[in-house]
Backbone bond lengths (Angstrom), bond angles and torsions (degrees), N, CA, C in turn:
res aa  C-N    CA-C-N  psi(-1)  N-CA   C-N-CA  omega(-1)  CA-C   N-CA-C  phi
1 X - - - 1.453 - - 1.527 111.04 -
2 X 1.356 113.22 -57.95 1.971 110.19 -179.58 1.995 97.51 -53.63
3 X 1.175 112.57 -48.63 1.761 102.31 -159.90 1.838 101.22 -66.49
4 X 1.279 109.70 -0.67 1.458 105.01 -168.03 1.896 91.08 -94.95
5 X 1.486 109.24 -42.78 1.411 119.14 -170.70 1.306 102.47 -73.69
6 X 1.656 134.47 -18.90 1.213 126.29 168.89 1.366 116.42 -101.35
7 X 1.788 119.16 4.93 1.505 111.81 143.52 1.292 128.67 -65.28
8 X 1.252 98.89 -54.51 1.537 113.06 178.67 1.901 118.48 -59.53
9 X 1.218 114.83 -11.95 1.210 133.17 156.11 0.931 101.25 -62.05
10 X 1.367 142.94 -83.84 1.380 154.81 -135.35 1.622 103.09 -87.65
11 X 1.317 125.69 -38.47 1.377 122.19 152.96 1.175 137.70 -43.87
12 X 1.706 111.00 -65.06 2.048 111.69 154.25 1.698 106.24 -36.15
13 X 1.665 113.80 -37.22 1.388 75.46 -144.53 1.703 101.62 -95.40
14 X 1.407 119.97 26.27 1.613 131.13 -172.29 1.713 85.63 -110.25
15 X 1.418 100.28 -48.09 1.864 85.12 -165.37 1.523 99.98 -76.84
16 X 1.149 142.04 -0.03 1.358 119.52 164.57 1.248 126.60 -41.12
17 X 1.719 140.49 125.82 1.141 141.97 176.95 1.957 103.96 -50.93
18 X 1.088 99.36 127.82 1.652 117.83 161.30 1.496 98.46 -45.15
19 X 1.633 98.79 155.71 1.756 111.75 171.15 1.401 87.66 -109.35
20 X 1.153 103.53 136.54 1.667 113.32 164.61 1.557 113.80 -85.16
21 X 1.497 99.95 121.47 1.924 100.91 178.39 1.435 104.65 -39.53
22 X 1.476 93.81 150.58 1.592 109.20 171.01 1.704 104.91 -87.34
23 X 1.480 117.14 144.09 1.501 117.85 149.76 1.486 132.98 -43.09
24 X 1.016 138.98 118.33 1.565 116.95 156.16 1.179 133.13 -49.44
25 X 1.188 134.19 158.91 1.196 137.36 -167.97 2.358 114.17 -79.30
26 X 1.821 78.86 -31.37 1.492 105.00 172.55 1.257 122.36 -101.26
27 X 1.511 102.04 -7.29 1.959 88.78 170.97 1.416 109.93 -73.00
28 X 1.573 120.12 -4.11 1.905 107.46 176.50 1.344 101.83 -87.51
29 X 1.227 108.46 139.31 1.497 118.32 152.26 1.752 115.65 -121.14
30 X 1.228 103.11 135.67 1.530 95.26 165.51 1.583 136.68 -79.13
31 X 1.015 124.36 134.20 1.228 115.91 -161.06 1.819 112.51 -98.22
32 X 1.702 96.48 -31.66 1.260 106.48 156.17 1.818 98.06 -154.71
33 X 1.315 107.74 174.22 1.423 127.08 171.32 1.150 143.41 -138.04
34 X 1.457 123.06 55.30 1.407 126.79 -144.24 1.609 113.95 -98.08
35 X 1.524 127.34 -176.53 1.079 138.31 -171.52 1.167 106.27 -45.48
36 X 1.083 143.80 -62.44 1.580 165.91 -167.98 1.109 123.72 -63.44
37 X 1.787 109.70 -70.27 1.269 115.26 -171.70 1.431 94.20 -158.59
38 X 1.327 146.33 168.25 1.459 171.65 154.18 1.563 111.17 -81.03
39 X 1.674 97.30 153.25 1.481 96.70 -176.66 2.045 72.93 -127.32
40 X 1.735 118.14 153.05 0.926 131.00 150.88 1.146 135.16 -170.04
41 X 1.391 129.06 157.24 1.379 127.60 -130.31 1.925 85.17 -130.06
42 X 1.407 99.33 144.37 1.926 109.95 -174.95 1.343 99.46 -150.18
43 X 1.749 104.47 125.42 1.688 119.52 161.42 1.730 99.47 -75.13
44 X 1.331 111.55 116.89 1.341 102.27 162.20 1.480 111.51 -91.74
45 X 1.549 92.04 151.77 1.685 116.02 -173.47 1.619 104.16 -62.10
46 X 1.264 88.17 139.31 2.119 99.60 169.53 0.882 93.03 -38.01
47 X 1.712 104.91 148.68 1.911 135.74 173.64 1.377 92.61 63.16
48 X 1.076 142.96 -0.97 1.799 122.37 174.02 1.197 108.05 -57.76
49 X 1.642 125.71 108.98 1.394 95.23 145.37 1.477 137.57 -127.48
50 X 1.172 124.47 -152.68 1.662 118.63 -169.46 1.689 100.71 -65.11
51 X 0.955 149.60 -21.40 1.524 150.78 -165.92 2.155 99.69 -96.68
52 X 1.711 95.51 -31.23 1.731 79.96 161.80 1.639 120.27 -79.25
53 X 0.991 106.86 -9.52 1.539 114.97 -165.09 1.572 98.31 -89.84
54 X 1.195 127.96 -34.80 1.187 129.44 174.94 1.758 125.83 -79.67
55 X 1.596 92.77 -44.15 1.709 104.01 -161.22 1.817 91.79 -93.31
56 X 1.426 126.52 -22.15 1.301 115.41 -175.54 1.777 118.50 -127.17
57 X 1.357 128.58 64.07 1.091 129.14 159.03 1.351 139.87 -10.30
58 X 1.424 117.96 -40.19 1.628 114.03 157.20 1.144 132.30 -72.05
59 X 1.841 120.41 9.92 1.288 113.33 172.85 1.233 114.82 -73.30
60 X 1.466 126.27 -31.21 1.674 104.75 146.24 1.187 147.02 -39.71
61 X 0.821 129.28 -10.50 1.704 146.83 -158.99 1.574 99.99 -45.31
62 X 1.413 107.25 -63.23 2.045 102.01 173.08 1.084 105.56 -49.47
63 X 0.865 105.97 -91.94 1.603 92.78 173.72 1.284 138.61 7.08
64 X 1.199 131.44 -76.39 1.552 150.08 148.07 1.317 131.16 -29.84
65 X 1.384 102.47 -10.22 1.648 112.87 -171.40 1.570 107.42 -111.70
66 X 1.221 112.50 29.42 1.274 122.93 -164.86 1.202 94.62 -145.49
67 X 1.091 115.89 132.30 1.712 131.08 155.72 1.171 129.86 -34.70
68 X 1.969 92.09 -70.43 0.890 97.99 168.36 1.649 151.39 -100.31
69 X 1.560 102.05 21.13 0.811 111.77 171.14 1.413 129.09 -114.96
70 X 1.257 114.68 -13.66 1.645 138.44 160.45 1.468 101.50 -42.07
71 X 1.584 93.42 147.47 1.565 109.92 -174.82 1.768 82.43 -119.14
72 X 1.791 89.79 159.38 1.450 95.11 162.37 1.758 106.68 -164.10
73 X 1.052 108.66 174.28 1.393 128.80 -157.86 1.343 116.34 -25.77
74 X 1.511 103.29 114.54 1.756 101.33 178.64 1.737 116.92 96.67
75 X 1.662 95.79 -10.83 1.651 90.04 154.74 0.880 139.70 -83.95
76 X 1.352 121.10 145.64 1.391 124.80 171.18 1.286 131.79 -58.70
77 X 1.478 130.85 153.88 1.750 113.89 172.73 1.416 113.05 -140.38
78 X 1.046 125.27 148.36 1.433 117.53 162.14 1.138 117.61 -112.28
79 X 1.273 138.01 127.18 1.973 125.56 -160.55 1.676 88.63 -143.35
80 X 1.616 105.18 112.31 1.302 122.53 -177.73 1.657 99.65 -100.03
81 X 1.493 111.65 135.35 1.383 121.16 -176.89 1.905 108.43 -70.18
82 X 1.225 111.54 133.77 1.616 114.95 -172.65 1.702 102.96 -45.66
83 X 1.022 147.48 -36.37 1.160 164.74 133.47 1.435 114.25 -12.10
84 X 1.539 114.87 -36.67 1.724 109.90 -146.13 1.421 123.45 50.24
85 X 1.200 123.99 30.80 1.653 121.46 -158.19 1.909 93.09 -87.55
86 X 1.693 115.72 -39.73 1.035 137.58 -145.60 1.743 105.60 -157.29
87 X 1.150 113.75 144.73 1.509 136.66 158.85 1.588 132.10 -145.99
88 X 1.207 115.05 146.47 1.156 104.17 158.74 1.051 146.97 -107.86
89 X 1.479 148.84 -148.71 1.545 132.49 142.02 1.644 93.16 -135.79
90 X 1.327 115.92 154.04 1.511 116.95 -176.45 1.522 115.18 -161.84
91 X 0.986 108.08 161.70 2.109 107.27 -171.76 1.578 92.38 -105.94
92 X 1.956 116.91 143.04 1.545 84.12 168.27 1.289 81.19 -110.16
93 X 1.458 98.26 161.43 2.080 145.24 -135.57 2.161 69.49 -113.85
94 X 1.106 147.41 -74.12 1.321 154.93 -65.18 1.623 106.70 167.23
95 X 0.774 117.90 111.93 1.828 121.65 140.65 1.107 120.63 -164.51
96 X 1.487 121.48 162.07 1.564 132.43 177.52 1.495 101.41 -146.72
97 X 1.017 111.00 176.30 1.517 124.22 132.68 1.461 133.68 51.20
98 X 1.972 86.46 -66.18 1.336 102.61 -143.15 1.600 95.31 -150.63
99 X 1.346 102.98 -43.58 1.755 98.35 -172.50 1.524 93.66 -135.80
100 X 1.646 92.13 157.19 1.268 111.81 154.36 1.646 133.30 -125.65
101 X 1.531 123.28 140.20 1.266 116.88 -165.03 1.766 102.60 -115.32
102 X 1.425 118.28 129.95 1.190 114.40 -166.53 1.610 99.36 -103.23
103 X 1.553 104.92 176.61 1.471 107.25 153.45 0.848 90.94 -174.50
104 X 2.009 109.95 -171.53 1.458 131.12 -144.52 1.654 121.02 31.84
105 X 1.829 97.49 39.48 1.269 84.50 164.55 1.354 135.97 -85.60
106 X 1.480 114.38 154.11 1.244 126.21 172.42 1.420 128.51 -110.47
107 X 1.531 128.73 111.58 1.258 117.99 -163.19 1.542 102.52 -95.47
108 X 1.106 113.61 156.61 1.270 122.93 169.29 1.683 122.74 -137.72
109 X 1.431 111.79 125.14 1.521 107.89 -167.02 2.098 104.61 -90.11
110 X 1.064 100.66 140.26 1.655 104.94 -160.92 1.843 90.51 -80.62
111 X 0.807 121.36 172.15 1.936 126.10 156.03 1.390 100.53 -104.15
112 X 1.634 90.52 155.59 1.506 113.56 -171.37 1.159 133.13 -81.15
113 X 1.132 133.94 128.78 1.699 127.80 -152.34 1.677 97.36 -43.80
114 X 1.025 128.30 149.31 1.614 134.72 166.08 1.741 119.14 -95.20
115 X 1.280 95.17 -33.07 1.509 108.76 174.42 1.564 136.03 -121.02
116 X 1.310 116.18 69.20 1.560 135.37 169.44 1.699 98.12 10.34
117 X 1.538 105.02 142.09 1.242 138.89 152.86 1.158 140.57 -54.56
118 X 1.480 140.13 115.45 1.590 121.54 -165.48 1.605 106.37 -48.36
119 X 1.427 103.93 144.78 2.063 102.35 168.50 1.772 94.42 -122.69
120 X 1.169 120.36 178.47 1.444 121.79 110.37 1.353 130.08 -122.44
121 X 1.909 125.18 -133.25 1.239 117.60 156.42 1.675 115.64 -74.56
122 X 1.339 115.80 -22.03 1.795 114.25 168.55 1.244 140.19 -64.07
123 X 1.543 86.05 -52.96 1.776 104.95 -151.63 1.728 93.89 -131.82
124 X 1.376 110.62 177.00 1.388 123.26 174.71 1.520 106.14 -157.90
125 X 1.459 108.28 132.78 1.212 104.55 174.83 1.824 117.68 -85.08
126 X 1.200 146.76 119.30 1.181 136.38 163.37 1.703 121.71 -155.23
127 X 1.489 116.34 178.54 1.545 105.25 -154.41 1.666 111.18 -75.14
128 X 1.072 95.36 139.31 1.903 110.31 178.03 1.175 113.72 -84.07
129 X 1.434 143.88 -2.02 1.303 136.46 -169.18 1.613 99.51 86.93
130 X 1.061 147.49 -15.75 1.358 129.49 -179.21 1.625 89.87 -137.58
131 X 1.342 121.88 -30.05 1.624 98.84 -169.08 1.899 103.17 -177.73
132 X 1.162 97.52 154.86 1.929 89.30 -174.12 1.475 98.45 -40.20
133 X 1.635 114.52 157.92 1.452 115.41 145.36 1.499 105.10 -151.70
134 X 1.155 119.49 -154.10 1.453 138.22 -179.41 1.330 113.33 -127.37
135 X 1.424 90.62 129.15 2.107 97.42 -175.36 1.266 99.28 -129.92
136 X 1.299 106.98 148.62 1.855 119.10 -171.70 1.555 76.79 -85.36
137 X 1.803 102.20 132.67 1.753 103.17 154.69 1.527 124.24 -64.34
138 X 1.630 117.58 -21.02 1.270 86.57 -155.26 2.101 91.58 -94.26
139 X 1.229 119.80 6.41 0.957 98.22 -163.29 2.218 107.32 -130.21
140 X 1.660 92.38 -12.73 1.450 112.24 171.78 1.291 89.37 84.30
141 X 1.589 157.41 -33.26 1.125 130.95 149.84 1.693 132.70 24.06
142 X 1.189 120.25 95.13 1.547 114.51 158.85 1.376 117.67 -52.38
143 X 1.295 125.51 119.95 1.769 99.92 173.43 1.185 120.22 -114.00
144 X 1.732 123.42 121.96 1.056 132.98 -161.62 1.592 104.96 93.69
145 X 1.353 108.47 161.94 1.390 119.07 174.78 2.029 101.95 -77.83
146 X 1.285 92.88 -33.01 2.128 73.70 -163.45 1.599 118.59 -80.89
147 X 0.705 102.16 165.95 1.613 114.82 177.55 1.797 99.39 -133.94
148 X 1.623 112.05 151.54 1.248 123.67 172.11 1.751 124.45 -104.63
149 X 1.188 92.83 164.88 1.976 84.22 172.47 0.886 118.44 -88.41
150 X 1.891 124.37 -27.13 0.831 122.31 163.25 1.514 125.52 -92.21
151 X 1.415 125.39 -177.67 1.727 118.68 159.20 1.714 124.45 -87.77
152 X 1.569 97.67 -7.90 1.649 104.42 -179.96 1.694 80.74 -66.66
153 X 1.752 119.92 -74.64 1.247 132.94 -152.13 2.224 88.77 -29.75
154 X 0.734 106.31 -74.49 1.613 115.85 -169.95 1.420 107.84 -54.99
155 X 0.909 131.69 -1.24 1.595 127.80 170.19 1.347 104.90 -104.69
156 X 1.338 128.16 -30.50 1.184 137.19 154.01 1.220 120.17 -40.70
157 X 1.179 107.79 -49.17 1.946 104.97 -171.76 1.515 106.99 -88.35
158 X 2.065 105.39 -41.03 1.934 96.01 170.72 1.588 113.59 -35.20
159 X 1.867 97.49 -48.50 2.222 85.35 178.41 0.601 109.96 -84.50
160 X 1.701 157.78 44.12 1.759 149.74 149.28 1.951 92.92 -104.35
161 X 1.415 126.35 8.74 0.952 134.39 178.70 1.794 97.10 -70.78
162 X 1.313 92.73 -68.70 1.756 111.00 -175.55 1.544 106.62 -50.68
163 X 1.452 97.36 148.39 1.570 89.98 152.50 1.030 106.65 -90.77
164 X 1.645 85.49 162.29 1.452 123.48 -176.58 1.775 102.10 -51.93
165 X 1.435 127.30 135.64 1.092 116.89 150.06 1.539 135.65 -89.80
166 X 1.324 129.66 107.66 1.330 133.24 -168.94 1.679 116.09 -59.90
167 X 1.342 119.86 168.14 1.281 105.14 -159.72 1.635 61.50 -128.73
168 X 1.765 102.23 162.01 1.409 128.47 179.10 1.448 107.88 -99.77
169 X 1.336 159.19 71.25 1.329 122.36 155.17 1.308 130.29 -77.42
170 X 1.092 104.63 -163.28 1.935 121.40 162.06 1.218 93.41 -96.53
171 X 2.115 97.23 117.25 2.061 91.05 133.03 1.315 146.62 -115.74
């Protein structure tokens, strides 16, 4: 009887529906904002994917609570997967408040980097969701707050990690 009541435990608690990540409030940027309608561009948060964007509407919600950062009827979006694996572009159909409902979306799958990232034995340079950075391997650590646009910018800062090595002369 208990190993049956601690299956059935363990069953509820796998079939529970997933929470779909929330947006940030700062992953939108506008790209433009005109009379009509807005064009704007969104890093979606790790694990987002295209089936939260569709099946769950309040993952905007930060978003929405902002003036100025709220989208509304007839804008455009571009919502790049934290990954870059995939993006889309989409009209929103819908917003208030709290949610937004898109359509005419179009997904598009990105290609895969061809040419590897600086590493060493420490650190690794690769994308953060907003911009290259540097992550300690052994611990996945971001280090430092910045991230770059490019991957030079982030290989740059992994070596301002080290010290400096001094050179010896004679004086």
């Amino acid at each position: 009887m208990a190993t049956t009541t601690i299956e059935k435990t363990k069953a509820s608690a796998s079939d529970a529906p997933r929470e779909a990540p929330r947006i940030k409030q700062n992953a939108l940027e506008w790209n433009s904002r005109g009379f009509a309608y807005g064009s704007a561009f969104v890093r979606l948060p790790e694990g987002m994917t295209l089936q939260d964007l569709n099946d769950t509407p309040t993952v905007w919600q930060n978003v929405q609570t902002n003036a100025g950062t709220s989208l509304r009827k007839w804008d455009t979006v571009r919502a790049v997967a934290f990954d870059e694996s995939w993006f889309i572009d989409a009209t929103v159909n819908f917003a208030d408040g709290s949610q937004v409902v898109l359509c005419g979306i179009k997904k598009t799958d990105a290609p895969t980097r061809a040419i590897s990232l600086y590493e060493d034995a420490i650190y690794k340079v690769e994308w953060a969701g907003s911009g290259y950075g540097v992550i300690r391997k052994s611990d996945g650590v971001l280090m430092g707050q910045q991230t770059s646009t490019m991957p030079e910018g982030a290989r740059a800062y992994l070596l301002s990690l080290y010290p400096k090595q001094r050179s010896v002369g004679i004086f």
